[in-house]
N, C-alpha and C positions, 0 to 999 in steps of 0.2 A: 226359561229358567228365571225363577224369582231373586232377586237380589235382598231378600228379605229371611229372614229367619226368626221363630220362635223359641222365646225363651221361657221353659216354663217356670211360673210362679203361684204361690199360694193363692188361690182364688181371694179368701177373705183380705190381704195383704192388698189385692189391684182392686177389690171395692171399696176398701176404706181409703186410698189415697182417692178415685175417683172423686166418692161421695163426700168424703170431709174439705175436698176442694172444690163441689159443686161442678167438676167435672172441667176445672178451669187446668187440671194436671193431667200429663199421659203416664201411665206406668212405662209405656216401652222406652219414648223418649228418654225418661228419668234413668231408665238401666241403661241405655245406651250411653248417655251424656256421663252417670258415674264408671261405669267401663273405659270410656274414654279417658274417662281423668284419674281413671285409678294407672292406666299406661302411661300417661303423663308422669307423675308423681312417680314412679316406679324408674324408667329413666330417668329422672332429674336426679334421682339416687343413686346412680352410676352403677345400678344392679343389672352386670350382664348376663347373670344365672339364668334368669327366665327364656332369655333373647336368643342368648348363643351368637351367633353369627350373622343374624337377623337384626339384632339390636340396632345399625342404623336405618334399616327397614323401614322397622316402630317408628322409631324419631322422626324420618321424614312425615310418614303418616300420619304420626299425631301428635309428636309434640315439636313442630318447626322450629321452633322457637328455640328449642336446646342445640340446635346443629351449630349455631357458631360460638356456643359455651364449649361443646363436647370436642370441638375443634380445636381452641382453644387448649382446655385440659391435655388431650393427648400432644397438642404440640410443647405445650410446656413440659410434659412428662418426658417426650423423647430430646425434648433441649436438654434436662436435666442428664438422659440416660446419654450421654452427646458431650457431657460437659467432660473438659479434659482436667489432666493433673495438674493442677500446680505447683511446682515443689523448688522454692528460691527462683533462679533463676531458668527453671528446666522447667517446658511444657511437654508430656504427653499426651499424646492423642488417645483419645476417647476408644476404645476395644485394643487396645493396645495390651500386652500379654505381658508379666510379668513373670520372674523366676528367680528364685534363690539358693545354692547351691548347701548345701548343709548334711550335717550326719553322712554324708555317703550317698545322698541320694538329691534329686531337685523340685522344688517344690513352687509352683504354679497358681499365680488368679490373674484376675483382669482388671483393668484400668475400664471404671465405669465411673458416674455420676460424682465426679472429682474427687476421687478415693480410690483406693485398692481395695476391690470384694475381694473376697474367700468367704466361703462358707455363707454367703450373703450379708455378711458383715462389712464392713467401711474401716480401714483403714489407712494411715499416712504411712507411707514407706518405713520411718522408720519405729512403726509400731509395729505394720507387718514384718519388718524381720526381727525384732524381738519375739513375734510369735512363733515363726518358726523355730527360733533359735531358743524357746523353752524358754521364756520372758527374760534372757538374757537381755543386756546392753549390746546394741552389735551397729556398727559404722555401714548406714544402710548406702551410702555414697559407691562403699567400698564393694558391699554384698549383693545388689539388686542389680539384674539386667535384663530388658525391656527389650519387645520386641513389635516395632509399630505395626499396622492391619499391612493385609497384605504384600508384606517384607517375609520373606526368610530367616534374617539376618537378626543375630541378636547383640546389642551395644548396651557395654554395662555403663550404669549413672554416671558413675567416676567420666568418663567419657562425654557422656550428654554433655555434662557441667562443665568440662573444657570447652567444649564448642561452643555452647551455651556464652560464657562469660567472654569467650575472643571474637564472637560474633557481637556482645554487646558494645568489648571495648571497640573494634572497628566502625560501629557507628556512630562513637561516641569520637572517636579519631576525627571521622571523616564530617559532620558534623560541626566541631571546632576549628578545623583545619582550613575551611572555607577563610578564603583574602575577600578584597572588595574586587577583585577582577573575576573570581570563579563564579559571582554570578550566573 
């Protein structure tokens, strides 16, 4: 079995590149080489419609060259989706689950990309519970409780933020507290 395949072309199309380059051009080469580079280009566009699940496939095979950009990109993309909350002195963790009790009922998003989604929107705590709460003003300290990945258990902010601030002050204790013998 051949490793070669035909592709067809306008006859007139492969005599005029022949004969207008005195035969110094191949029409196959020429299709192959922009075929090639049309793969090229089409990855470097980060278009995985064509590829599907293939797409680092392509890349190894033809455009090497982008594996350690495209490497790059998703690990920055999943840093980003990775990055936790920071809200004063309280860090949540990154897929961390969020909830606010209101109207009678509770209402749910996630701690992603250093914001509270819903709805794929980004918000700071206490913007999200103003949205719950019908753009009301609402003491999100008081109203939001988190619930870190695989935990059960749910601890509202007001709490975070005590541990939060007597974990700081004990290092800030201990820290100062040092004589010239504790060396």
């Amino acid at each position: 079995m051949s490793d070669i395949i035909y592709v067809p072309m306008r006859r007139k199309l492969y005599d005029d590149i022949v004969r207008c380059s005195d035969g110094c051009l191949d029409p196959a080469a020429i299709a192959e080489f922009q075929l090639e580079s049309w793969i090229a280009r089409d990855l470097e566009g980060g278009i995985e419609d064509h590829w599907g699940n293939r797409f680092m496939d392509m890349a190894e095979e033809y455009a090497p060259h982008l594996l350690k950009e495209i490497d790059l990109r998703r690990s920055k993309a999943l840093g980003e989706e990775n990055k936790p909350l920071v809200w004063k002195e309280v860090t949540v963790k990154a897929g961390s689950k969020v909830r606010m009790p209101y109207g009678g009922t509770h209402h749910y998003a996630k701690v992603q990309q250093g914001a509270i989604i819903d709805s794929g929107k980004a918000y700071t705590p206490s913007e999200w519970a103003s949205k719950i709460a019908g753009g009301t003003s609402r003491n999100a300290w008081r109203d939001l409780w988190f619930q870190e990945p695989n935990s059960q258990t749910w601890i509202p902010a007001q709490l975070m933020r005590e541990q939060a601030r007597q974990e700081a002050a004990s290092r800030s204790s201990g820290a100062s507290g040092m004589g010239e013998n504790d060396e």
